[in-house]
mmCIF file of the N, C-alpha and C atoms, coordinates in Angstrom:
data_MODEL
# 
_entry.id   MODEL 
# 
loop_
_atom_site.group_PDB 
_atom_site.id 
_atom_site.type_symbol 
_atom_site.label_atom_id 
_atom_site.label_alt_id 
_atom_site.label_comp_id 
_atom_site.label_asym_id 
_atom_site.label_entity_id 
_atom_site.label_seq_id 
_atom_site.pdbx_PDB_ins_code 
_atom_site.Cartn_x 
_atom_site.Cartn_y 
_atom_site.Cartn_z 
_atom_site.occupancy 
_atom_site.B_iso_or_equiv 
_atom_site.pdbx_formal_charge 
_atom_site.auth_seq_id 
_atom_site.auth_comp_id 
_atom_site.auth_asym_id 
_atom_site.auth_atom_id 
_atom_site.pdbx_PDB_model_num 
ATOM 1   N N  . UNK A 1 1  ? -22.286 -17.521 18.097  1.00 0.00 ? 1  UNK A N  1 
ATOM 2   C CA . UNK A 1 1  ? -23.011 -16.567 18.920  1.00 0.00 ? 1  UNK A CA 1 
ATOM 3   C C  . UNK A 1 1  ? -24.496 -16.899 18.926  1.00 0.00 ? 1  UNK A C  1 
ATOM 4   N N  . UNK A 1 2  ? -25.436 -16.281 19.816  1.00 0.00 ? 2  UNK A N  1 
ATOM 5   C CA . UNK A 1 2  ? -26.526 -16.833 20.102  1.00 0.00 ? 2  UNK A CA 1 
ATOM 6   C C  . UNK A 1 2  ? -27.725 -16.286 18.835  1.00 0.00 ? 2  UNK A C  1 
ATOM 7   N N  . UNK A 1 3  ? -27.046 -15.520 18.044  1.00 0.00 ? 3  UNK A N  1 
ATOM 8   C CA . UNK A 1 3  ? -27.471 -14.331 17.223  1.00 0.00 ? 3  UNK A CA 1 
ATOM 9   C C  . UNK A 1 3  ? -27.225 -15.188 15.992  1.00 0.00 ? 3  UNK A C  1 
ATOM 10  N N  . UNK A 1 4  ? -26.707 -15.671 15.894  1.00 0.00 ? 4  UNK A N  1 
ATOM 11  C CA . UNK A 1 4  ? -25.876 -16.443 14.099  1.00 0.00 ? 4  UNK A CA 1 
ATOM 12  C C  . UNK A 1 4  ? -27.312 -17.879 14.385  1.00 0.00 ? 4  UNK A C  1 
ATOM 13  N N  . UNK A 1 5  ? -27.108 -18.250 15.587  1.00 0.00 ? 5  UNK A N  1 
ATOM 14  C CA . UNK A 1 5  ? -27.774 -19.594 16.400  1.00 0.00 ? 5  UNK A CA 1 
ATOM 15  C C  . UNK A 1 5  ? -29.194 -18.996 15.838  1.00 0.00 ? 5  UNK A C  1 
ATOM 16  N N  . UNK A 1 6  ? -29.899 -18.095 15.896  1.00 0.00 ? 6  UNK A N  1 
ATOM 17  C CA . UNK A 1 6  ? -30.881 -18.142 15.857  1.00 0.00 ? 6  UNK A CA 1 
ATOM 18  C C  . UNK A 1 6  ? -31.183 -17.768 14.445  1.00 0.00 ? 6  UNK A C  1 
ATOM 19  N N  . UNK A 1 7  ? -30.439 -17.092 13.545  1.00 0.00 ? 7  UNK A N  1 
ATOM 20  C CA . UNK A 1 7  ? -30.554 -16.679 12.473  1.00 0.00 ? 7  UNK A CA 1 
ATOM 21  C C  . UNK A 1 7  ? -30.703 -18.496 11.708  1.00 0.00 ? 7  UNK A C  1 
ATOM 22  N N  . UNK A 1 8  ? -30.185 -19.128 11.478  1.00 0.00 ? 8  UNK A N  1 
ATOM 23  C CA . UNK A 1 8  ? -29.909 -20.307 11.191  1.00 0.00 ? 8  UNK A CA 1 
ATOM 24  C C  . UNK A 1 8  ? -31.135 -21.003 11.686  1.00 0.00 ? 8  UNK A C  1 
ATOM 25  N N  . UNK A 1 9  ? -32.103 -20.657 12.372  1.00 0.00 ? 9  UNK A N  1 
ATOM 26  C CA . UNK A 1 9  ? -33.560 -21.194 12.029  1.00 0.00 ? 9  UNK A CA 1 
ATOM 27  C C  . UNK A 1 9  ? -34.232 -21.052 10.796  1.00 0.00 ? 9  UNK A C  1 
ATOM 28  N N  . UNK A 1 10 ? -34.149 -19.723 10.251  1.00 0.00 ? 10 UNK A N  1 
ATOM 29  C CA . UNK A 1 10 ? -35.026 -19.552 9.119   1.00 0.00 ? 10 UNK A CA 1 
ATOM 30  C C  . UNK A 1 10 ? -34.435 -20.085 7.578   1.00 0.00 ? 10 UNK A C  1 
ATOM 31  N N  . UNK A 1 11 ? -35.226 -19.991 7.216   1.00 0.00 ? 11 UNK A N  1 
ATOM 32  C CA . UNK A 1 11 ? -35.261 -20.766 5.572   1.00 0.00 ? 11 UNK A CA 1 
ATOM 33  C C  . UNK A 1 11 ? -34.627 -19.652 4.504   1.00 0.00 ? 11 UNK A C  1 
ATOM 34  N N  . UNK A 1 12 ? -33.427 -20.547 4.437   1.00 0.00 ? 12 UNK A N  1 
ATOM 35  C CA . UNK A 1 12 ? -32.833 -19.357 3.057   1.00 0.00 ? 12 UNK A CA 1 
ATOM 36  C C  . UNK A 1 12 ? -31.573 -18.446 3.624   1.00 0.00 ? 12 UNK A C  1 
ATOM 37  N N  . UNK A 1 13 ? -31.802 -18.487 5.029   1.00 0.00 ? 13 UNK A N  1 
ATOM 38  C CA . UNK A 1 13 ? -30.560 -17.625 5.856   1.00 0.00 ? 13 UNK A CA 1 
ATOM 39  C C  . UNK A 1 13 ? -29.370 -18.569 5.901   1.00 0.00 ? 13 UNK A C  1 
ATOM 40  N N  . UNK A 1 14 ? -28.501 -18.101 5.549   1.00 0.00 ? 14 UNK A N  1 
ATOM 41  C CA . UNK A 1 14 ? -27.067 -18.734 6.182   1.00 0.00 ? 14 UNK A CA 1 
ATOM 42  C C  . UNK A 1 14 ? -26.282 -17.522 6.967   1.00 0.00 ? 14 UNK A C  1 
ATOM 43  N N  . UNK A 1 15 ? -25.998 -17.630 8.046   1.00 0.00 ? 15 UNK A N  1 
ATOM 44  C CA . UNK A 1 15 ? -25.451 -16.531 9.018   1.00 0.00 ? 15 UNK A CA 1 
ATOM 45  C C  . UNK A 1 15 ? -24.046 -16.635 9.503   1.00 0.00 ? 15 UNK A C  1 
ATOM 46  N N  . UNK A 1 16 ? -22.950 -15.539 8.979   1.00 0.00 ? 16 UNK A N  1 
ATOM 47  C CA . UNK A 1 16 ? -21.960 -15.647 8.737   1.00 0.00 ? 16 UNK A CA 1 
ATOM 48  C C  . UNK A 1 16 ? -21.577 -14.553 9.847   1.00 0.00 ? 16 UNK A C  1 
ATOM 49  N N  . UNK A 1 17 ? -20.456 -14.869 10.665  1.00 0.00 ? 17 UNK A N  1 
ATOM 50  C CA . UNK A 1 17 ? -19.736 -14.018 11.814  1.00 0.00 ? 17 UNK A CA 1 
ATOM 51  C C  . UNK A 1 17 ? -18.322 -13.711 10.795  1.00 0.00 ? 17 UNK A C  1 
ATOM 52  N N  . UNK A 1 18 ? -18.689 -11.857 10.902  1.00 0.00 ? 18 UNK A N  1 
ATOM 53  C CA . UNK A 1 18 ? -17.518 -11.546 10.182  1.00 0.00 ? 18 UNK A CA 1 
ATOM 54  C C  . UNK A 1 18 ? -17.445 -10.101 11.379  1.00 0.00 ? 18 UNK A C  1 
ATOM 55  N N  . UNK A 1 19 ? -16.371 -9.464  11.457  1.00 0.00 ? 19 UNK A N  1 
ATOM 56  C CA . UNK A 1 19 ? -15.376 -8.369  11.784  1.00 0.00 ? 19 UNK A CA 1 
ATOM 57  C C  . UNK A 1 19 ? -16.142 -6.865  11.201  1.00 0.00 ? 19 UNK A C  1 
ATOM 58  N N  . UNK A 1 20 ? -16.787 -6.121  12.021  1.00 0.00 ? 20 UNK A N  1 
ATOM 59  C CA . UNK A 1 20 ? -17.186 -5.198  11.223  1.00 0.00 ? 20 UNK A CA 1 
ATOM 60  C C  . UNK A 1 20 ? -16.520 -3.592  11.415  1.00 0.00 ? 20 UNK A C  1 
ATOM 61  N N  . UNK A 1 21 ? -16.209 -2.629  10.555  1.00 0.00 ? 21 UNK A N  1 
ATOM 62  C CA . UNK A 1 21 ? -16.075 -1.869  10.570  1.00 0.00 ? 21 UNK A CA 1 
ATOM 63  C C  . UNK A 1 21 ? -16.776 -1.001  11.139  1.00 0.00 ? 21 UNK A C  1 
ATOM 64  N N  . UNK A 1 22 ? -16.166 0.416   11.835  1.00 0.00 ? 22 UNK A N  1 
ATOM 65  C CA . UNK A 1 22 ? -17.505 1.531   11.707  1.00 0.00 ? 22 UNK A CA 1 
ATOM 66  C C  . UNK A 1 22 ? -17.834 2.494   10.340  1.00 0.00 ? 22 UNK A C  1 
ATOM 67  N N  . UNK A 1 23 ? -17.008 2.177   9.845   1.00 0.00 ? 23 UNK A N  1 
ATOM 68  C CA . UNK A 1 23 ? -17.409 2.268   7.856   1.00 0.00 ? 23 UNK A CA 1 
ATOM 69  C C  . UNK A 1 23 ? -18.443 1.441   7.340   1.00 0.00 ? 23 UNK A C  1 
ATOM 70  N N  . UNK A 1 24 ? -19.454 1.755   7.000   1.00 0.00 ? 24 UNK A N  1 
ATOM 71  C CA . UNK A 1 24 ? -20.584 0.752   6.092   1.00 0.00 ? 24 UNK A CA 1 
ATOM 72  C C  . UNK A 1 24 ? -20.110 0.065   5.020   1.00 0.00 ? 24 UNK A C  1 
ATOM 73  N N  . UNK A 1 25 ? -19.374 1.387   4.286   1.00 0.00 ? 25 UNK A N  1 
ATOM 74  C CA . UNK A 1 25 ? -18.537 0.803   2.974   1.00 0.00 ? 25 UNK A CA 1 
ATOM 75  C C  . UNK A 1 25 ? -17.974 -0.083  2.980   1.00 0.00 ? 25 UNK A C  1 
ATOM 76  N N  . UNK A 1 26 ? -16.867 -0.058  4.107   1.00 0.00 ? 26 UNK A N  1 
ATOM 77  C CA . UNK A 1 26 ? -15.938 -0.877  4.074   1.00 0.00 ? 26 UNK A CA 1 
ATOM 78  C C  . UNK A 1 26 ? -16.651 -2.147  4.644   1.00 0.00 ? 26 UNK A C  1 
ATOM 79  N N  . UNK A 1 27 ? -17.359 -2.507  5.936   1.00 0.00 ? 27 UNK A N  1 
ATOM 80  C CA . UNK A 1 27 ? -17.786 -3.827  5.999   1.00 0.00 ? 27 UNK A CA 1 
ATOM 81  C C  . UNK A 1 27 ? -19.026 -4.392  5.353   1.00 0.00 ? 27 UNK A C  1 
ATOM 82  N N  . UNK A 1 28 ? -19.074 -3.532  4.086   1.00 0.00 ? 28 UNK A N  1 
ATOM 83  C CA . UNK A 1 28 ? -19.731 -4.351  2.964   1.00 0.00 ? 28 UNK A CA 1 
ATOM 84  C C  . UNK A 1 28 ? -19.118 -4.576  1.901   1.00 0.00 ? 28 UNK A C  1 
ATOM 85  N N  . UNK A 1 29 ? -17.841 -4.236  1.740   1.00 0.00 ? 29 UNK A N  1 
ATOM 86  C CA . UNK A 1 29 ? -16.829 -4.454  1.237   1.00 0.00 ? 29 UNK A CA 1 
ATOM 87  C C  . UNK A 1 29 ? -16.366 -6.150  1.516   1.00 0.00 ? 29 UNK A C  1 
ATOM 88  N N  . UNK A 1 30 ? -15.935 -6.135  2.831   1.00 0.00 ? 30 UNK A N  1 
ATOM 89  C CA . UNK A 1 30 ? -15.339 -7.279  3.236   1.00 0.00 ? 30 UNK A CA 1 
ATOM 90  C C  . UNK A 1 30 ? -16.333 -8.173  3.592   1.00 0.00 ? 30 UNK A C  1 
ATOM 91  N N  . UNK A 1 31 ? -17.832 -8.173  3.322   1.00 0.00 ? 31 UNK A N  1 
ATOM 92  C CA . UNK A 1 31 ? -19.209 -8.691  3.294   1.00 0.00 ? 31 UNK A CA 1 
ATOM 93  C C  . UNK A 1 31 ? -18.628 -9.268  2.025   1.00 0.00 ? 31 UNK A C  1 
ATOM 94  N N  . UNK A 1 32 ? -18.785 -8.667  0.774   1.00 0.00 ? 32 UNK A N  1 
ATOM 95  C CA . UNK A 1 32 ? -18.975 -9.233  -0.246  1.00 0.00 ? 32 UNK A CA 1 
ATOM 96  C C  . UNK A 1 32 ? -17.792 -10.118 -0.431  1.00 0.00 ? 32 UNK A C  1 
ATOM 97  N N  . UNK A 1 33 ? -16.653 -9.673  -0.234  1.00 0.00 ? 33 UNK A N  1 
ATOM 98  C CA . UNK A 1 33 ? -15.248 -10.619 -0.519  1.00 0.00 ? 33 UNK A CA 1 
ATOM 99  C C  . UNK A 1 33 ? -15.411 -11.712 0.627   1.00 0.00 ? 33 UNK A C  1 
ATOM 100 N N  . UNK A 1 34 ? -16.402 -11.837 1.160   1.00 0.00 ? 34 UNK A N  1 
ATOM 101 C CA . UNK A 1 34 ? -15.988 -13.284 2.250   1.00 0.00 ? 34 UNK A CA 1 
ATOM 102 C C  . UNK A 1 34 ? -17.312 -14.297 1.522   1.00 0.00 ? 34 UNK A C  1 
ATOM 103 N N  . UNK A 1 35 ? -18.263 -13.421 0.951   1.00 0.00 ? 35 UNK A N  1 
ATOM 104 C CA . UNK A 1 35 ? -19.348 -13.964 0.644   1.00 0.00 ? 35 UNK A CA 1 
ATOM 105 C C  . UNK A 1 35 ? -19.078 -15.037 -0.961  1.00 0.00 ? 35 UNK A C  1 
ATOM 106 N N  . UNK A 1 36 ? -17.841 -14.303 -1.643  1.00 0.00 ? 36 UNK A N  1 
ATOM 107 C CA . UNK A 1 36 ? -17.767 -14.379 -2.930  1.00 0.00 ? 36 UNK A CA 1 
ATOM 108 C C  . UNK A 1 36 ? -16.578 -15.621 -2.689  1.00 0.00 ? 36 UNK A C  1 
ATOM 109 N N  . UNK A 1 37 ? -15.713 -15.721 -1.770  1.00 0.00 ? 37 UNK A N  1 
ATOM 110 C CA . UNK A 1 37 ? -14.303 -16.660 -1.443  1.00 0.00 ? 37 UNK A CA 1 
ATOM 111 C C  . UNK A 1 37 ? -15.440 -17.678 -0.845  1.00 0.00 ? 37 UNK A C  1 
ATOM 112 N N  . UNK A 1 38 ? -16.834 -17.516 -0.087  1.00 0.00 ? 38 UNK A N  1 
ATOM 113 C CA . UNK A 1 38 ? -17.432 -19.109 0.333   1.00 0.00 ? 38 UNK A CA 1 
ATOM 114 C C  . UNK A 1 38 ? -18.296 -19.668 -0.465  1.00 0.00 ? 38 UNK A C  1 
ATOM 115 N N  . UNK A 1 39 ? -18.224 -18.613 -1.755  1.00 0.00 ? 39 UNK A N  1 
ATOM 116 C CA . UNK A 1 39 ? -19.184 -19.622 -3.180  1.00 0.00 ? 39 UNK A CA 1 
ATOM 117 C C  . UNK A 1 39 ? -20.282 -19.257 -2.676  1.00 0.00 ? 39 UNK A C  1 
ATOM 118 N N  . UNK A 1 40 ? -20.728 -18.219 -1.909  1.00 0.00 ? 40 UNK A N  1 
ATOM 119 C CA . UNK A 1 40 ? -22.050 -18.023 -2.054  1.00 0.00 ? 40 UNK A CA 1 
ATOM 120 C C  . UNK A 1 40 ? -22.896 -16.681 -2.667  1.00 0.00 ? 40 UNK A C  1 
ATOM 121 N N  . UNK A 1 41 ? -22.004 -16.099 -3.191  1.00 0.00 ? 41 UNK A N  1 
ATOM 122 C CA . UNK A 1 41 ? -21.888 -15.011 -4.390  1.00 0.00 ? 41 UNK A CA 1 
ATOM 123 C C  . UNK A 1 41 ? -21.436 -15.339 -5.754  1.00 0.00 ? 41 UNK A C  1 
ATOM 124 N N  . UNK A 1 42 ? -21.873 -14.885 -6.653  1.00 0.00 ? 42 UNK A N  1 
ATOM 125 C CA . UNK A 1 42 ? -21.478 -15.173 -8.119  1.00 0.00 ? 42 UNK A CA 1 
ATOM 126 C C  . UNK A 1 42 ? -21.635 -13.871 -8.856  1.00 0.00 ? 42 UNK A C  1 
ATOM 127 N N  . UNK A 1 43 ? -20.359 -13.555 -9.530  1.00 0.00 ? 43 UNK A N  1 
ATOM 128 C CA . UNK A 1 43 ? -20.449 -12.283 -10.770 1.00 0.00 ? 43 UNK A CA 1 
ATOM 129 C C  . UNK A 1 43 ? -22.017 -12.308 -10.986 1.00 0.00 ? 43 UNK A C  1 
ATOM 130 N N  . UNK A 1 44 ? -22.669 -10.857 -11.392 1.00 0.00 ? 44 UNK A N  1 
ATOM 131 C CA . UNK A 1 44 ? -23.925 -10.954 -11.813 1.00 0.00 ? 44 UNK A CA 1 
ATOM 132 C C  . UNK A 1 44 ? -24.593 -10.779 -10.829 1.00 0.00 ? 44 UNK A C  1 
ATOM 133 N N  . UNK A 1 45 ? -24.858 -11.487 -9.885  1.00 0.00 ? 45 UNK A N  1 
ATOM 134 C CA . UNK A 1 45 ? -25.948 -11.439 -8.750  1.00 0.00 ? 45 UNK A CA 1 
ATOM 135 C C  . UNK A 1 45 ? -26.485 -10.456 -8.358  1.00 0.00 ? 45 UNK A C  1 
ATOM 136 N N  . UNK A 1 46 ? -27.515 -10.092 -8.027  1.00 0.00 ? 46 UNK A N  1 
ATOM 137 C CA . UNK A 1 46 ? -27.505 -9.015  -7.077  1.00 0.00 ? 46 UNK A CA 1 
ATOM 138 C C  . UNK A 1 46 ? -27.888 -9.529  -5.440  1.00 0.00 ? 46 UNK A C  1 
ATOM 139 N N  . UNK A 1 47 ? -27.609 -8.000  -4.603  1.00 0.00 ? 47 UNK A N  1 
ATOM 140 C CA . UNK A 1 47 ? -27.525 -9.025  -3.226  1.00 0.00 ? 47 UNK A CA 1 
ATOM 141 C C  . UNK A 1 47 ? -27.924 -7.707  -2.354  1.00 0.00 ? 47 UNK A C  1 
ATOM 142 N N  . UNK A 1 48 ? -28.183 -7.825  -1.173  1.00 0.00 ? 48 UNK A N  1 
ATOM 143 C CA . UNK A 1 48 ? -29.340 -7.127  -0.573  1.00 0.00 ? 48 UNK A CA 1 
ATOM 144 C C  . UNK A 1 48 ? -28.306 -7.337  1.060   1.00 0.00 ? 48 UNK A C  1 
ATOM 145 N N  . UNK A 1 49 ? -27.735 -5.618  1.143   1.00 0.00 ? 49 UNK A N  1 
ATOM 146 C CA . UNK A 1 49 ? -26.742 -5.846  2.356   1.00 0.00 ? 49 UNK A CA 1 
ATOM 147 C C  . UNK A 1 49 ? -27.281 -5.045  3.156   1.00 0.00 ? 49 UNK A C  1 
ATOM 148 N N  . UNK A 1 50 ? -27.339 -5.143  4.321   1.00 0.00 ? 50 UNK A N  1 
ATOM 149 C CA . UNK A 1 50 ? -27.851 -4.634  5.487   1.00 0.00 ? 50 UNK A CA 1 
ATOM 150 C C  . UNK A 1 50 ? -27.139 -4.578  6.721   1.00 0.00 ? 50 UNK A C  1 
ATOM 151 N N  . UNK A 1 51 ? -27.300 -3.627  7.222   1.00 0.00 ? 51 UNK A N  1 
ATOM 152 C CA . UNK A 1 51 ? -26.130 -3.207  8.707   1.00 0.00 ? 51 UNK A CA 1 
ATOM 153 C C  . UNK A 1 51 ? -26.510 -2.336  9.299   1.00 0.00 ? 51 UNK A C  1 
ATOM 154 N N  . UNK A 1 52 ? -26.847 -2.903  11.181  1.00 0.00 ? 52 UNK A N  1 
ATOM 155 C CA . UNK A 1 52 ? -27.738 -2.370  11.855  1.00 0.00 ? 52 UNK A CA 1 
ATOM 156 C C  . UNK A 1 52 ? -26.795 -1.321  12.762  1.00 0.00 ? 52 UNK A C  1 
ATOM 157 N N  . UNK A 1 53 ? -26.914 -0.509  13.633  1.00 0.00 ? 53 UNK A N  1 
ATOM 158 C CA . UNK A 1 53 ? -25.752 0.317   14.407  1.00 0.00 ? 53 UNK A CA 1 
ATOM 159 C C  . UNK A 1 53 ? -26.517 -0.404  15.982  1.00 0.00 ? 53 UNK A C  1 
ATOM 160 N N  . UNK A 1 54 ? -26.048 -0.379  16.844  1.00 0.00 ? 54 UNK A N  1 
ATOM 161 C CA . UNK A 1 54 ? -25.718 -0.635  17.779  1.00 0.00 ? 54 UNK A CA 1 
ATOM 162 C C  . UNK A 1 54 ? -27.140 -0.771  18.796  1.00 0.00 ? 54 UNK A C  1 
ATOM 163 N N  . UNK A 1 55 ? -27.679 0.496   18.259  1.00 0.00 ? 55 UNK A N  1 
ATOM 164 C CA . UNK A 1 55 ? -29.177 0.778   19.027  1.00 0.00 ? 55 UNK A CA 1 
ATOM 165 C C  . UNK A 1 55 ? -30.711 0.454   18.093  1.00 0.00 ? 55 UNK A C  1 
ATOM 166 N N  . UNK A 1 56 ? -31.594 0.388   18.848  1.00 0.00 ? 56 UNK A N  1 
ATOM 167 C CA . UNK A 1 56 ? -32.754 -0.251  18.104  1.00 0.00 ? 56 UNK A CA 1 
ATOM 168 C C  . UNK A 1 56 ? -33.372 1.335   17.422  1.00 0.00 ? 56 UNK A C  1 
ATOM 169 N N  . UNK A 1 57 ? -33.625 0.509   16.025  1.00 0.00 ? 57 UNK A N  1 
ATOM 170 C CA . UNK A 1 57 ? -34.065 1.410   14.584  1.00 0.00 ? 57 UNK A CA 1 
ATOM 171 C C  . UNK A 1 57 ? -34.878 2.553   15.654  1.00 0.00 ? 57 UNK A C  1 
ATOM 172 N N  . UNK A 1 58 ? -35.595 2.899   16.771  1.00 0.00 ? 58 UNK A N  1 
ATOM 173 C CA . UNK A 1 58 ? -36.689 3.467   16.560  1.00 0.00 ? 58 UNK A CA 1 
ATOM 174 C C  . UNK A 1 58 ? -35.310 5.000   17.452  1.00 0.00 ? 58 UNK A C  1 
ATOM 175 N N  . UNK A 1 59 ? -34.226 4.578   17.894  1.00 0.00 ? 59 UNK A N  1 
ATOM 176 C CA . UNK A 1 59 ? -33.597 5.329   18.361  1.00 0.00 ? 59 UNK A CA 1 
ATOM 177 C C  . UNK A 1 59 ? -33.081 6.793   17.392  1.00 0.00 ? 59 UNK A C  1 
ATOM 178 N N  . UNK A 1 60 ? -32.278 8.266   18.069  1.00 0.00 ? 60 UNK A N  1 
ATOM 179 C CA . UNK A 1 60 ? -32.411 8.711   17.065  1.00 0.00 ? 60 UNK A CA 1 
ATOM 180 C C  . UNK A 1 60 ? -30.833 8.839   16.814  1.00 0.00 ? 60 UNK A C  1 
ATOM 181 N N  . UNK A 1 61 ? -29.832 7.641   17.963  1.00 0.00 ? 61 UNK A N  1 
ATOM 182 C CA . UNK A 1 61 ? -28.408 7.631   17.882  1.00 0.00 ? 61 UNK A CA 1 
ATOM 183 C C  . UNK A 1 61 ? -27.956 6.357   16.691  1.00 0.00 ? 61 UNK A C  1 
ATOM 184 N N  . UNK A 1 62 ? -28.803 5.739   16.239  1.00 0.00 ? 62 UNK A N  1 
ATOM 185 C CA . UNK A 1 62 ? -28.794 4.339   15.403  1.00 0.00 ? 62 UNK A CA 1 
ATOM 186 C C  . UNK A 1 62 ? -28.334 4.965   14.019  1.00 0.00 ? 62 UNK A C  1 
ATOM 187 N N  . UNK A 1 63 ? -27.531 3.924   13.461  1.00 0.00 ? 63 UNK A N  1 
ATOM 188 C CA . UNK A 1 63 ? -27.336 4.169   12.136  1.00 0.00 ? 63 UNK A CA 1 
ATOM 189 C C  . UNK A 1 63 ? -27.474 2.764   11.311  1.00 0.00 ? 63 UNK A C  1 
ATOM 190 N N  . UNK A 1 64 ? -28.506 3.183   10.286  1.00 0.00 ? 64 UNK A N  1 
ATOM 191 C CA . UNK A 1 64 ? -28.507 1.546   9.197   1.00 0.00 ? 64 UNK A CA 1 
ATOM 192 C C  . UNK A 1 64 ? -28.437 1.967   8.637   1.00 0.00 ? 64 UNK A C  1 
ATOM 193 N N  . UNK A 1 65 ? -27.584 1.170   7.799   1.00 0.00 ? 65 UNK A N  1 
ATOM 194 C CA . UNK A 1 65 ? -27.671 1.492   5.447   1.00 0.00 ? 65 UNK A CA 1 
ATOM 195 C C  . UNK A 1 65 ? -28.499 -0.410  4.815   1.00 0.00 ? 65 UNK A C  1 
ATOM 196 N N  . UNK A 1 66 ? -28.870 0.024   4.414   1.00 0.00 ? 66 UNK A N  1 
ATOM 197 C CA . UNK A 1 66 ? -29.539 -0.965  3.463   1.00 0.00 ? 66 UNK A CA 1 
ATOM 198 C C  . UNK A 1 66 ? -28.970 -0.526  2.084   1.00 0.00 ? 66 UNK A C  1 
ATOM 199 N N  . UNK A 1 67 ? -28.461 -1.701  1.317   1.00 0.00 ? 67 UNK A N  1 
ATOM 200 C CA . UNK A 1 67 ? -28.160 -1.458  -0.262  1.00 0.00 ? 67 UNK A CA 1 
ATOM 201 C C  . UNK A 1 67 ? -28.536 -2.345  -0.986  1.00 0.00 ? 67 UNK A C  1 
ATOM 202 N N  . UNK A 1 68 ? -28.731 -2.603  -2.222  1.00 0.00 ? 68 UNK A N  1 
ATOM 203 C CA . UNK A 1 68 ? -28.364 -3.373  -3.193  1.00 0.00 ? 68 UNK A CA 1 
ATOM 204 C C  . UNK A 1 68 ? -28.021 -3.327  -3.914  1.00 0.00 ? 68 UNK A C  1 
ATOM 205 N N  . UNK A 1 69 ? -26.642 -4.139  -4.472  1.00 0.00 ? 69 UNK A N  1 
ATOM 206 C CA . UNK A 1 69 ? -25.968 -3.914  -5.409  1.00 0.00 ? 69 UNK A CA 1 
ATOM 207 C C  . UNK A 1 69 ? -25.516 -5.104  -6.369  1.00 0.00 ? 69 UNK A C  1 
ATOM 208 N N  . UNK A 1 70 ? -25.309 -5.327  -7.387  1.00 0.00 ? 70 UNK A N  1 
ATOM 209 C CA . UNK A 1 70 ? -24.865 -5.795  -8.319  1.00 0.00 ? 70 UNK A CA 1 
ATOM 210 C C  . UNK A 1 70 ? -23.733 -6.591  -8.048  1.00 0.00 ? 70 UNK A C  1 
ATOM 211 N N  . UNK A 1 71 ? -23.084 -7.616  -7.990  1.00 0.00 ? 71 UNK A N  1 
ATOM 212 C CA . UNK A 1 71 ? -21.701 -8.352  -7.247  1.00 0.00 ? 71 UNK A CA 1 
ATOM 213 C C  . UNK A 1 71 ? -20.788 -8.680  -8.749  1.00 0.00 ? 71 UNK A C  1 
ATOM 214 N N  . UNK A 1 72 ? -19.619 -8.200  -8.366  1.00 0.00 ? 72 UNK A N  1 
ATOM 215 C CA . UNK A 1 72 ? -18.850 -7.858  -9.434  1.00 0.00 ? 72 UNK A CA 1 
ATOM 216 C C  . UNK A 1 72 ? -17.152 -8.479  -8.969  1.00 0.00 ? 72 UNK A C  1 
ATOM 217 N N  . UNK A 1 73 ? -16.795 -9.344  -9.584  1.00 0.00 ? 73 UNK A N  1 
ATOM 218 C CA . UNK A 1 73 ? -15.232 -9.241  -8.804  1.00 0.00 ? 73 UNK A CA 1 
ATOM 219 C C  . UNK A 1 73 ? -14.395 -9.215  -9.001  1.00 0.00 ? 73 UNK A C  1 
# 
């Protein structure tokens, strides 16, 4: 996608097309288990998940969660 394409300019990003839920939980759930099966998670880590809703942040129909959590498996 043109979105992964551009993410993959910056330094340190690797941009992964995954299936998302309208659960946060859950597609940070299946965030971490795709992240942890491509070796780019390790027990211990911590990791910094983010998930935008549909409309831009300044809207008042948008929903984001930002977390960080501890990676455990």
């Amino acid at each position: 996608t043109r979105i992964k394409q551009r993410l993959a300019l910056y330094h340190g990003i690797v941009p992964i097309y995954m299936q998302f839920s309208n659960d946060a939980e859950e597609t940070f759930s299946r965030a971490l288990k795709l992240l942890l099966s491509k070796g780019h998670l390790h027990e211990g880590q911590h990791v910094t998940l983010v998930q935008s809703g549909a409309q831009p942040i300044w809207r008042e129909e948008s929903t984001h969660h930002i977390q960080v959590r501890e990676v455990h498996e």
